[in-house]
DRENROSE-314711 format. One record per residue (C-alpha): x, y, z; residue in one letter; residue number from 1. Coordinates in steps of 0.05 Angstrom, whole numbers. Example, Ala and Ser with C-alpha at 12.3 -4.5 7.8 and 13.67 -1.06 7.14 Angstrom:
REM DRENROSE-314711
{{246 -90 156} "A" 1}
{{273 -21 143} "S" 2}
//
This chain:
REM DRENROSE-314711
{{-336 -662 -31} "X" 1}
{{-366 -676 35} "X" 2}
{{-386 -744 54} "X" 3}
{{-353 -782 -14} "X" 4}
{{-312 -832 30} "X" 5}
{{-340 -905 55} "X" 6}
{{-347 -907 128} "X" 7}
{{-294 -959 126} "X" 8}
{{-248 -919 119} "X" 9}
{{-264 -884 189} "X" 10}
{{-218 -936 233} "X" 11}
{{-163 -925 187} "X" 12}
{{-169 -852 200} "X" 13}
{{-185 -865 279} "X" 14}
{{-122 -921 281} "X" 15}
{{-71 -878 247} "X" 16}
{{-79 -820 284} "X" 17}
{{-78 -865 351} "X" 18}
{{-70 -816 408} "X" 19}
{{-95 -753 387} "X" 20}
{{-157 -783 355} "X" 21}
{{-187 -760 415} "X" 22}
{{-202 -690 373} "X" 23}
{{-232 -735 316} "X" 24}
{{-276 -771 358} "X" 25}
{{-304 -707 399} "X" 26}
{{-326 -686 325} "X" 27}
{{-348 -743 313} "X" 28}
{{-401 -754 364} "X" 29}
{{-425 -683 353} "X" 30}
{{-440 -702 275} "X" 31}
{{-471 -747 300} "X" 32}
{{-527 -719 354} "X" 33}
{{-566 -692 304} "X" 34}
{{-551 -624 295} "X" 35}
{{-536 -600 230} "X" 36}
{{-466 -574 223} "X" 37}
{{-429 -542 176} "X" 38}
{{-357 -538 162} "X" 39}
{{-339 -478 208} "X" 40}
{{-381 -493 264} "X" 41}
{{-347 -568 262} "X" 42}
{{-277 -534 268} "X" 43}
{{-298 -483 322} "X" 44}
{{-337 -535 362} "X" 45}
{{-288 -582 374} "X" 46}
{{-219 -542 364} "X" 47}
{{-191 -580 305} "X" 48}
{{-160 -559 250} "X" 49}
{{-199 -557 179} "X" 50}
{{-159 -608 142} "X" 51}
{{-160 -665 196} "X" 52}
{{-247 -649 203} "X" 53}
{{-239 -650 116} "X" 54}
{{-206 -720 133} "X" 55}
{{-258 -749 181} "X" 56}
{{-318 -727 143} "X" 57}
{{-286 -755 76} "X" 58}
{{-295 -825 115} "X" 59}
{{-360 -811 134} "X" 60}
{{-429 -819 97} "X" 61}
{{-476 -753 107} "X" 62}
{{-529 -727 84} "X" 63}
{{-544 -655 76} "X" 64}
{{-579 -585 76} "X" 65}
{{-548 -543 32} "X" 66}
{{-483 -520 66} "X" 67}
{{-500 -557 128} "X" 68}
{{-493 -640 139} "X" 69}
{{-501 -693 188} "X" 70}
{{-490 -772 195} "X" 71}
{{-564 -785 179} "X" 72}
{{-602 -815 245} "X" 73}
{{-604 -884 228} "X" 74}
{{-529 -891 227} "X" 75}
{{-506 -854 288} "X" 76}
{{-530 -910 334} "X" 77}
{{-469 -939 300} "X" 78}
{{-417 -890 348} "X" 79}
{{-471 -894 402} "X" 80}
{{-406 -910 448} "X" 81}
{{-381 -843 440} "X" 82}
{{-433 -815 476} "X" 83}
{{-402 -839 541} "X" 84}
{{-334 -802 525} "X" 85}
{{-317 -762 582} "X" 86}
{{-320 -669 559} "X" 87}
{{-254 -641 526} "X" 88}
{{-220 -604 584} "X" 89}
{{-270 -567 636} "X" 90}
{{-281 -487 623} "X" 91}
{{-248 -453 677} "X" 92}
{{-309 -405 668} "X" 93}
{{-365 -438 642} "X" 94}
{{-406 -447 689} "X" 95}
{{-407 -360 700} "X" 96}
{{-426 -345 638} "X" 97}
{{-511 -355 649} "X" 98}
{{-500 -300 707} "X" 99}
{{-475 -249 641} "X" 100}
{{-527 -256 589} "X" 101}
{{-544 -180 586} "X" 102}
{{-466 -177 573} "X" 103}
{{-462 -231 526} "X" 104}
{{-520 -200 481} "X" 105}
{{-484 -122 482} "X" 106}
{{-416 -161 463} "X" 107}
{{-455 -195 407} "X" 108}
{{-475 -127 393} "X" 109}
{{-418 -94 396} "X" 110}
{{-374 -137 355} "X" 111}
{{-417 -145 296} "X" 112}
{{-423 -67 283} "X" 113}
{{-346 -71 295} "X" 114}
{{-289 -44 243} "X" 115}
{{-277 -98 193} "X" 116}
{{-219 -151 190} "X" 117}
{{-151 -128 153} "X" 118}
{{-117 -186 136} "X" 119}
{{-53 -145 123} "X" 120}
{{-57 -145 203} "X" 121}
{{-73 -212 216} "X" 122}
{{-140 -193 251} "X" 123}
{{-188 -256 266} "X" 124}
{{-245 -243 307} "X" 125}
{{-248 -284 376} "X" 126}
{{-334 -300 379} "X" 127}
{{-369 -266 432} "X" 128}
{{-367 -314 489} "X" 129}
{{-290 -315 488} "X" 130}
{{-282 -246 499} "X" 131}
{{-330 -246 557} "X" 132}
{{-296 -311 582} "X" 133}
{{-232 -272 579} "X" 134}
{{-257 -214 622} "X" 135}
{{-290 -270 677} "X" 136}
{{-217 -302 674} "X" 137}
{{-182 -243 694} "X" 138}
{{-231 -236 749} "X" 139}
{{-235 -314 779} "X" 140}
{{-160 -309 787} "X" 141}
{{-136 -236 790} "X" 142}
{{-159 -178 837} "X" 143}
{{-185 -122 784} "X" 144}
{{-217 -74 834} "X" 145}
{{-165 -11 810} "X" 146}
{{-124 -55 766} "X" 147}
{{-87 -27 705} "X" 148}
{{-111 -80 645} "X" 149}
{{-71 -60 580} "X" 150}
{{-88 -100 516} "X" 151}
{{-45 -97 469} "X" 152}
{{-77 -100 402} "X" 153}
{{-153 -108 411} "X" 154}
{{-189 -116 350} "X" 155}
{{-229 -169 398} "X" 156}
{{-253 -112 440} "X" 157}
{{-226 -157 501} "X" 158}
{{-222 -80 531} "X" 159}
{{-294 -65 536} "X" 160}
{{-319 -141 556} "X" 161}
{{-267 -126 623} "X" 162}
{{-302 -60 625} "X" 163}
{{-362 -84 625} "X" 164}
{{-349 -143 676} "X" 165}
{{-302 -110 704} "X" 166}
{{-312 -32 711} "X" 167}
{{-275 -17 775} "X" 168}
{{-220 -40 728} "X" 169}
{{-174 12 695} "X" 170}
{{-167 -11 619} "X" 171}
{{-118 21 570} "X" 172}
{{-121 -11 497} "X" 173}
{{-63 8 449} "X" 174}
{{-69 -16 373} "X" 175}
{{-44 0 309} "X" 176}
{{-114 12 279} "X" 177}
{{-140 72 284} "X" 178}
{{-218 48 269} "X" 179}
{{-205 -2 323} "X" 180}
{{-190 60 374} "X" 181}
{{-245 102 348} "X" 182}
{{-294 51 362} "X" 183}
{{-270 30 426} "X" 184}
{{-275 107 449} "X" 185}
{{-343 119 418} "X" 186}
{{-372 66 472} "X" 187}
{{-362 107 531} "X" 188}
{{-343 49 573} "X" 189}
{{-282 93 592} "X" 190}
{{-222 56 564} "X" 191}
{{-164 91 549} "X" 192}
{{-130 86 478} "X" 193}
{{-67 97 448} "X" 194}
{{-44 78 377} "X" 195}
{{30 48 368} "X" 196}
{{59 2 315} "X" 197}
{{98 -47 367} "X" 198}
{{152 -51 320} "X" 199}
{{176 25 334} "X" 200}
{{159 29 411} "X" 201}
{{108 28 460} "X" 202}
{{76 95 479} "X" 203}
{{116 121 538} "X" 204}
{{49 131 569} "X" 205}
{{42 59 578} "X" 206}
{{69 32 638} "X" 207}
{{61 -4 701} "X" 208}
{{1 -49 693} "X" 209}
{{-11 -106 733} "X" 210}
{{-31 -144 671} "X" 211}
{{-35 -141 592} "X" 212}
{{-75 -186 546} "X" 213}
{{-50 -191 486} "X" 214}
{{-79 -241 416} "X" 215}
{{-18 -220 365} "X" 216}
{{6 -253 296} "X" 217}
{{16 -321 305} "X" 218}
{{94 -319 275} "X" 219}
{{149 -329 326} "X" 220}
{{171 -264 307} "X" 221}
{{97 -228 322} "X" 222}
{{93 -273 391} "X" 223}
{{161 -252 405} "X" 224}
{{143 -177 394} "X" 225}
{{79 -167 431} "X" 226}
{{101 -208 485} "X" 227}
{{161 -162 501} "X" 228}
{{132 -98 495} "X" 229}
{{76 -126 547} "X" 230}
{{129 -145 592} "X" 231}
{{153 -73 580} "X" 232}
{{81 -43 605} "X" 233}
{{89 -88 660} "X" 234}
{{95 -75 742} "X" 235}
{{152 -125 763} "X" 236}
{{101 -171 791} "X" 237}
{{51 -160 729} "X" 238}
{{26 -223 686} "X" 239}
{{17 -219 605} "X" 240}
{{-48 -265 580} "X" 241}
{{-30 -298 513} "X" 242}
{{-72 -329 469} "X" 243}
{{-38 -373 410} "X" 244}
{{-66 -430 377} "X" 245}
{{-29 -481 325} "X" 246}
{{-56 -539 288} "X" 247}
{{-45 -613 324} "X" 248}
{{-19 -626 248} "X" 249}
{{44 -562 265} "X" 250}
{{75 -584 328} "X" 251}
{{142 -554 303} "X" 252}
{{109 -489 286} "X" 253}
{{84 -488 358} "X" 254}
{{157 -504 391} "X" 255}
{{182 -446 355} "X" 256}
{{131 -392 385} "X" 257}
{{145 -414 448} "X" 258}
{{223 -422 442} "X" 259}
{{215 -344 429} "X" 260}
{{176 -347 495} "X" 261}
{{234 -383 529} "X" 262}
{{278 -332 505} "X" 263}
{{246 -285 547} "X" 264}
{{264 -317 614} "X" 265}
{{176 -315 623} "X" 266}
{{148 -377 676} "X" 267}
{{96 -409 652} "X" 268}
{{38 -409 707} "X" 269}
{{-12 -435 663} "X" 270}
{{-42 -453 597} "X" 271}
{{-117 -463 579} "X" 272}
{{-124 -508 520} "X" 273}
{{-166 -481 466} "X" 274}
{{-186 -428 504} "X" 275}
{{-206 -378 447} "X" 276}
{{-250 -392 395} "X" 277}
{{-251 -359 321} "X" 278}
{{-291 -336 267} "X" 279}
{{-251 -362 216} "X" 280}
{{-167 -385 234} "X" 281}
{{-193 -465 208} "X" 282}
{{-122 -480 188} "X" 283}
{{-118 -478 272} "X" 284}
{{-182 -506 296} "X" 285}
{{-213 -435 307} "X" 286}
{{-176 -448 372} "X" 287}
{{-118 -419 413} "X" 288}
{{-97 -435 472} "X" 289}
{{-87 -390 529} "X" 290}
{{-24 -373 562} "X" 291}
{{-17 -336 634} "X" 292}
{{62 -322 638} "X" 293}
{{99 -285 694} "X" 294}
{{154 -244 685} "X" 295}
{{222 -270 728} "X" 296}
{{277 -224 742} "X" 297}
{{322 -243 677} "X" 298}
{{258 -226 637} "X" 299}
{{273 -153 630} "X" 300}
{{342 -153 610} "X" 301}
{{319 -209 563} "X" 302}
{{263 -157 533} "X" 303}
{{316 -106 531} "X" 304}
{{376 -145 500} "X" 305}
{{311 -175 436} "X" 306}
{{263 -132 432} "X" 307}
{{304 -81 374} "X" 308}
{{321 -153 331} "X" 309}
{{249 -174 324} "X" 310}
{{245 -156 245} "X" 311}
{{191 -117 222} "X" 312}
{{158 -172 191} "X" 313}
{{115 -206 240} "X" 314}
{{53 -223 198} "X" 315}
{{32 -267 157} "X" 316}
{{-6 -229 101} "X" 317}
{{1 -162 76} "X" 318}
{{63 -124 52} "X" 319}
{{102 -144 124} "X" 320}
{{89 -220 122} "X" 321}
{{137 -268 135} "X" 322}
{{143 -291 70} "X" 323}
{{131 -216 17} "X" 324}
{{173 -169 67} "X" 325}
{{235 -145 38} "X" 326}
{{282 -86 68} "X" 327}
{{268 -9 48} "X" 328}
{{332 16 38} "X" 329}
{{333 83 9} "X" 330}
{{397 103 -32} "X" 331}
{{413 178 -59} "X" 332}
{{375 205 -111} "X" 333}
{{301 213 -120} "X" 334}
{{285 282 -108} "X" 335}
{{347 282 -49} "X" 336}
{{401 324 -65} "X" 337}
{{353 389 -70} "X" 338}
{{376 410 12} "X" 339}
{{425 408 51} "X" 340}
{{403 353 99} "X" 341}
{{418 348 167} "X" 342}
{{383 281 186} "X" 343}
{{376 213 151} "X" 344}
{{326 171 202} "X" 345}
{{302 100 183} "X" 346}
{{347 61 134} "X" 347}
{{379 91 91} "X" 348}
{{440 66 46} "X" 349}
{{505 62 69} "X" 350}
{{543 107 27} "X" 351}
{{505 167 50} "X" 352}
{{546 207 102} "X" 353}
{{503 242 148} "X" 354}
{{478 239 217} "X" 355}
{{425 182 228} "X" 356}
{{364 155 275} "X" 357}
{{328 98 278} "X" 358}
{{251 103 261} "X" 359}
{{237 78 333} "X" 360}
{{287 124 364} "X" 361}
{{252 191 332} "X" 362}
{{178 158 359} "X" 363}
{{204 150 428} "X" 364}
{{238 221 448} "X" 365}
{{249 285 429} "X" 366}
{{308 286 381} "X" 367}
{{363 333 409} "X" 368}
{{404 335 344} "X" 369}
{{404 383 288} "X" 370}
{{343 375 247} "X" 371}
{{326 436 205} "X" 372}
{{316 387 140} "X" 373}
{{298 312 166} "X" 374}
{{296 253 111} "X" 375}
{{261 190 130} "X" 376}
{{251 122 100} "X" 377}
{{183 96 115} "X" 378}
{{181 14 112} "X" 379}
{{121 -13 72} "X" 380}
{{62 -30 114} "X" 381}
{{84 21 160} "X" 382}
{{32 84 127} "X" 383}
{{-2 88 197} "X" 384}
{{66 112 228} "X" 385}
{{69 194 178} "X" 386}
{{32 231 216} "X" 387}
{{59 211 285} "X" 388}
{{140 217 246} "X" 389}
{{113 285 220} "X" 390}
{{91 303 300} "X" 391}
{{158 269 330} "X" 392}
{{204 324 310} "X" 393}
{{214 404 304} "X" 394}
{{243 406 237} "X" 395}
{{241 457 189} "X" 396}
{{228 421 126} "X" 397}
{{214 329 143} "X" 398}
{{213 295 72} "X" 399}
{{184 223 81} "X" 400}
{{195 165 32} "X" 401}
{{147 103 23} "X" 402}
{{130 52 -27} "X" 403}
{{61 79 -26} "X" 404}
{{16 138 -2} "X" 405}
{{-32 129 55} "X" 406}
{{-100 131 48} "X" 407}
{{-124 176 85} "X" 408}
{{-70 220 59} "X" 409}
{{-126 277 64} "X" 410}
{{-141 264 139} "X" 411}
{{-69 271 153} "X" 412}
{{-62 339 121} "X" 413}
{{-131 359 157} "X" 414}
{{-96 346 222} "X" 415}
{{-32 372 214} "X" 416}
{{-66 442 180} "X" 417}
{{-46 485 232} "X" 418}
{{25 454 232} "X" 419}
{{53 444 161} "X" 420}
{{40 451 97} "X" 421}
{{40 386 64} "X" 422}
{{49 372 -6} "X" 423}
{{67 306 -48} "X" 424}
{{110 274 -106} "X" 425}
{{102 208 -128} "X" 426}
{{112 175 -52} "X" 427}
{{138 227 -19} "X" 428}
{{111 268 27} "X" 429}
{{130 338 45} "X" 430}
{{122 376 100} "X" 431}
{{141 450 116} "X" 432}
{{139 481 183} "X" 433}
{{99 543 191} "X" 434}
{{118 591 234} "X" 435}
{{90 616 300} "X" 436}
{{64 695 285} "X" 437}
{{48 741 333} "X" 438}
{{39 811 300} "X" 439}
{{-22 806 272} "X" 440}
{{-42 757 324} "X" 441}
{{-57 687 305} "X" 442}
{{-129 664 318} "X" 443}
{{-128 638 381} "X" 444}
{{-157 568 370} "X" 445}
{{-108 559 309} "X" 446}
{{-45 584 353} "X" 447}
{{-57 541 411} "X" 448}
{{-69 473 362} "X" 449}
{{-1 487 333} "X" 450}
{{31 493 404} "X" 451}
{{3 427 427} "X" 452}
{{22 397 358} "X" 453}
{{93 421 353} "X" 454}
{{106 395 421} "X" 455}
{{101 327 394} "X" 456}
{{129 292 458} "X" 457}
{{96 328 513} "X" 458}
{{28 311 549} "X" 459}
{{-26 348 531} "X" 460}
{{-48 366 600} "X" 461}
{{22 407 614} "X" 462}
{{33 438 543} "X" 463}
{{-31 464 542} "X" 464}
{{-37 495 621} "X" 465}
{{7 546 612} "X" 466}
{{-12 581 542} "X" 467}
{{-91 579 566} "X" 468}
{{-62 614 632} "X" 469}
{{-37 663 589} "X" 470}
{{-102 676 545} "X" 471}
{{-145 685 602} "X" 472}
{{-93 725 625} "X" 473}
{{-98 775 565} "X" 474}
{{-185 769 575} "X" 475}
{{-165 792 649} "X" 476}
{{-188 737 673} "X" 477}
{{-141 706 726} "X" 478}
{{-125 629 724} "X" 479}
{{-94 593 773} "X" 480}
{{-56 529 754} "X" 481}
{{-115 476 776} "X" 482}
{{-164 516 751} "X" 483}
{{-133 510 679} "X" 484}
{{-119 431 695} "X" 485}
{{-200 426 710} "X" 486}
{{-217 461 649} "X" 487}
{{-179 426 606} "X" 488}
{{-199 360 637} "X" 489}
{{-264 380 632} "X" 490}
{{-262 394 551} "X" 491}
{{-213 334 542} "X" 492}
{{-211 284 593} "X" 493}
{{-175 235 543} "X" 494}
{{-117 287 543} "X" 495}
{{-91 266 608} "X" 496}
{{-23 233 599} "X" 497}
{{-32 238 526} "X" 498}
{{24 258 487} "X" 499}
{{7 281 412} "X" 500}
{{59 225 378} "X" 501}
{{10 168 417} "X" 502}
{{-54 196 406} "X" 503}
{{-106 160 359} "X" 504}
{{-132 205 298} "X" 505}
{{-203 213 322} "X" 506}
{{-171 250 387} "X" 507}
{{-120 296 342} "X" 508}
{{-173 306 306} "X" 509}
{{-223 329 370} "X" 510}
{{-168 370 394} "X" 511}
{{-185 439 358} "X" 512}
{{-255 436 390} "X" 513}
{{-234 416 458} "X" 514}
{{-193 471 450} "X" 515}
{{-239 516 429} "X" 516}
{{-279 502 491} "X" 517}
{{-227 511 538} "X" 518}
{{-215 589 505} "X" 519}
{{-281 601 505} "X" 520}
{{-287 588 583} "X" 521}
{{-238 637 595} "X" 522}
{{-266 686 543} "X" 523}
{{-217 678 500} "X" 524}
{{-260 668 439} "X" 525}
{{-336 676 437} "X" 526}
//
């Protein structure tokens, strides 16, 4: 319970931690201004992890309002010296913020009707102000007018605080969250999504930004992962923002997130001390620093020679935590002997002799193997991943195994409607090709979804000139080749660059109206 301790106890507590009692004594003169404070506010405030602030006010004496306490006013004379302690570290941009109010109140805004936390992702919420004091630090030291901005991971929405501060800027935010991309869209601050899981790839669409921002799991392994496949988005000159906070109480935990740094071959140009602040993370101080690291030229053969060995564990809750993950290995059996299959991709047991491919290896590129029946082993905690495996290939029959169905198991068969029929047993997931017919001809809107869906790889924008050329075509209405890429920019100006196997499920799931739209401009449909 709060407050139990004798104040005597308070030098003992102040002596032993000698040094670094400089955090104890920052909370301790804001206990003792006045203000009532409670537990998480304490943490936030002065960046220090719950159990030391559980320490210090266990020496203390406090009285209190409900959740809230305070050393009562007739004792804080008592640390009256603290008062002349000189501020924690100066805010690079503090003293910017009163110029972004209007900001600061839509980002309030903005993040409280936000997608919920999933812990199974690690997701903590960075408070207001540090977003926006992450968009005015890309600004005071980087020039954003036309700069490519990629976050990777943004359940923050870092991306639309640099829109907003920042709109010259281009912003693309990739994430393995679908809600998270949805949202982010539904703004209409013009930020470009994609989804990936980073363990499989990032979207080929993705490259050449001058910088990427990135708040990942805080496990050498999730540092390690999200760093690389920034530095894989990267110009050659770019810079990746990290934030990554440990508790004072961890220093060992901290030397092995950055060893996976070092490993990298990154410079360090500079690091903000408790930079971020949290709703929640208390085990950390609701704090993180923030990293600015520049890639040198033995970084990228460093990505390329690690990124593959980073396990697929890099959380720490959920089915792929550090701790609960343990391989999927599928062996023969269980509804697998029924076809003659010409593909095993994921991992799969030893003892079965047929061609393989690795999960990330199908994501990333058209497969130019055999593939009329495709078996894949799914990894646990990797659900979000079916419907872009069932887009990445032109098989016949694809029979996916998991520990678990999706959710949104419905959605996914919604989506791919036009392109398979889908059916299940037990975990599995089936899906079976259907054909492209001509005679009777194929409603039009129906046809042209299935040729932008089977072409799994290809950007929108080029698989679907050619085939609305064509249907004006039959309307006898001519089409040149820009006047298709207008119209379809028009409908779908999210398609551009956008390959189906990246695209978020709100924008496979617009893509039957856009298309619509675009056949109806050419009378195609009425």
């Amino acid at each position: 319970m709060l407050g139990t301790g004798p104040d005597a106890h308070l030098d003992t507590l102040l002596d032993t931690a000698g040094a670094d009692s400089r955090r104890l004594r920052h909370a301790l003169m804001l206990v003792c201004d006045g203000q009532w404070w409670t537990r998480a506010d304490l943490v936030r405030r002065s960046a220090t992890s719950r159990r030391s602030i559980e320490a210090l006010l266990a020496a203390l004496e406090l009285e209190h309002d409900g959740e809230r306490f305070r050393v009562p006013l007739e004792h804080a004379g008592e640390h009256q010296a603290l008062f002349a302690m000189a501020p924690p570290p100066a805010d690079p941009v503090e003293h910017l913020l009163p110029h972004y109010r209007d900001v600061l109140d839509r980002l309030e805004r903005l993040i409280a009707g936000a997608p919920g936390a999933r812990a199974e992702l690690d997701h903590v919420s960075a408070t207001p102000e540090t977003v926006l004091r992450r968009a005015l630090l890309l600004g005071a030291r980087f020039w954003l007018h036309g700069a490519k901005v990629l976050c990777l991971g943004d359940h923050d929405l870092t991306s639309l605080a640099i829109k907003l501060v920042h709109p010259e800027a281009e912003v693309t935010v990739v994430d393995v969250d679908d809600r998270i991309l949805a949202y982010i869209d539904a703004q209409g601050l013009g930020v470009r999504t994609r989804w990936a899981d980073l363990r499989l790839g990032l979207p080929a669409s993705v490259q050449e930004h001058d910088l990427a921002i990135t708040d990942p799991p805080y496990t050498p392994e999730g540092i390690g992962l999200f760093v690389a496949r920034a530095v894989e988005g990267l110009k050659d000159d770019g810079r990746v923002l990290l934030a990554y906070g440990a508790s004072e109480r961890t220093p060992m935990l901290a030397l092995k997130v950055q060893n996976s740094l070092s490993e990298l071959n990154l410079a360090y140009e500079a690091m903000y001390p408790d930079f971020n602040r949290y709703f929640g993370a208390e085990a950390i101080g609701s704090a993180a620093d923030l990293y600015i690291l520049r890639p040198t030229t033995k970084t990228r053969p460093a990505v390329a020679a690690r990124v593959d060995r980073y396990a697929t564990a890099i959380y720490t809750h959920g089915p792929q935590s550090i701790e609960s993950a343990t391989p999927f290995v599928r062996t023969p059996g269980h509804d697998f002997g029924d076809f003659d299959w010409n593909l095993l991709v994921g991992e799969w047991s030893k003892d079965v002799d047929l061609p393989r491919a690795q999960l990330a290896t199908w994501l990333a590129k058209p497969f130019a193997g055999p593939q009329a029946n495709v078996a894949v082993a799914l990894p646990s905690g990797m659900e979000a991943a079916l419907v872009r495996v069932l887009l990445a290939g032109q098989p016949g029959r694809i029979r996916v195994w998991m520990k678990a169905l999706p959710g949104d198991l419905d959605r996914i068969e919604r989506v791919l409607a036009p392109l398979y029929t889908i059916s299940t047993r037990g975990p599995v997931v089936q899906g079976i090709r259907l054909d492209l017919p001509f005679d009777p001809p194929q409603d039009p809107v129906e046809e042209l979804t299935q040729r932008l869906l089977g072409k799994g790889h290809g950007k929108l924008g080029n698989t679907w000139r050619e085939p609305l050329i064509w249907h004006a075509k039959q309307r006898g209405v001519k089409l040149t080749k820009n006047e298709a890429r207008a119209i379809i920019a028009d409908a779908a100006p999210w398609a551009d660059g956008l390959a189906p196997v990246e695209a978020p499920m709100h924008l496979l799931e617009a893509l039957p109206a856009a298309i619509e739209d675009t056949l109806r401009r050419v009378g195609a449909v009425t």
